[in-house]
N, C-alpha and C positions, 0 to 999 in steps of 0.2 A: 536610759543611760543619760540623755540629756538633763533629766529633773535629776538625777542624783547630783551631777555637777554643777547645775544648779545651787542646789540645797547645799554643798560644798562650800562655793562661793561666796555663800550669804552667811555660812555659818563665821568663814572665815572673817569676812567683813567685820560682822559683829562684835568676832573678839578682839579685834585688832582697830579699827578704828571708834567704835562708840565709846570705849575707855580714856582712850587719846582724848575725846572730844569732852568726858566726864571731867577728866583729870585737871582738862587746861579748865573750864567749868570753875573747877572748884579752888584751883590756883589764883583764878582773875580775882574770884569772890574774896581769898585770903591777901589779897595782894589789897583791892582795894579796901575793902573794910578794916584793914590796917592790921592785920595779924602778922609781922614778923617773923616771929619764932614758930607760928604751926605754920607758917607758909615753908622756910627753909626745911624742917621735918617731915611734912608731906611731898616734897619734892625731892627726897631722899627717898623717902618710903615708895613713892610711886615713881621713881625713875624717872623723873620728866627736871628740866632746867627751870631754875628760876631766873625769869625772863629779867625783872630788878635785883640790885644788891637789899640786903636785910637794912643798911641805911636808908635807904631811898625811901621804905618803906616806913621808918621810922619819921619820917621827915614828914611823909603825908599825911601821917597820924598830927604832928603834933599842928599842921598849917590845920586837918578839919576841925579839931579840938580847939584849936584859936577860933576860926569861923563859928562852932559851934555855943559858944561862951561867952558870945559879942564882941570879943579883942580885935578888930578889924584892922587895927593897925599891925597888933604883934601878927598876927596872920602875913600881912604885905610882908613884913620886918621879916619871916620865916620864907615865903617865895622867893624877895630880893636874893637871900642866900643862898637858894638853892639856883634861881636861876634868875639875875637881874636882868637880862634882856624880858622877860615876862613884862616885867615894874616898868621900864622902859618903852615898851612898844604897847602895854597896856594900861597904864597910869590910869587914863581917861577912865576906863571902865571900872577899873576899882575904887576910885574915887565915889565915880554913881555906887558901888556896892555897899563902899563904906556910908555914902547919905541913906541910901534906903535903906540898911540895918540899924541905924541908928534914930531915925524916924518910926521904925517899925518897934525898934524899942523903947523908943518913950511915947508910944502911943498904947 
């Protein structure tokens, strides 16, 4: 009697939390690698909240796409916007970011 409720238990688990943990999995995934629009529709389809607005996400797309392109400044230019205490209390380190991407680029 014990092992069946056991086996119960675990079935229950299964279907109840592993999916939760898939879901949020693949929401982080959609969230950060910049998907938008299947972030907001998987989070329909699988009934779980989106943790960011669909701008926010927009927004982190276009600051990696700056990073990713060498624009290190339009990059800052898209942080300050979003959040200038960033540019403020981290100037210093973007600065080092902006020299060694730009050394790393013309070398």
């Amino acid at each position: 009697m014990i092992h069946v409720i056991n086996n119960a238990i675990i079935i229950t688990l299964i279907l109840t939390i592993i999916p939760r943990d898939v879901n949020t999995l693949i929401m982080d995934y959609l969230i950060n690698e910049g998907y938008p629009s299947a972030a907001v529709k998987f989070a329909k389809e699988a009934n779980v909240t989106l943790p960011v607005d669909e701008e926010s996400i927009k927004k982190r797309v276009d600051i990696k796409d700056a990073i990713h392109s060498g624009n290190i400044m339009i990059a800052i230019d898209h942080i300050n916007a979003v959040d200038p205490l960033v540019r403020n209390n981290h100037f210093h380190f973007l600065y080092h970011c902006y020299d060694y991407l730009c050394i790393m680029h013309h070398s």
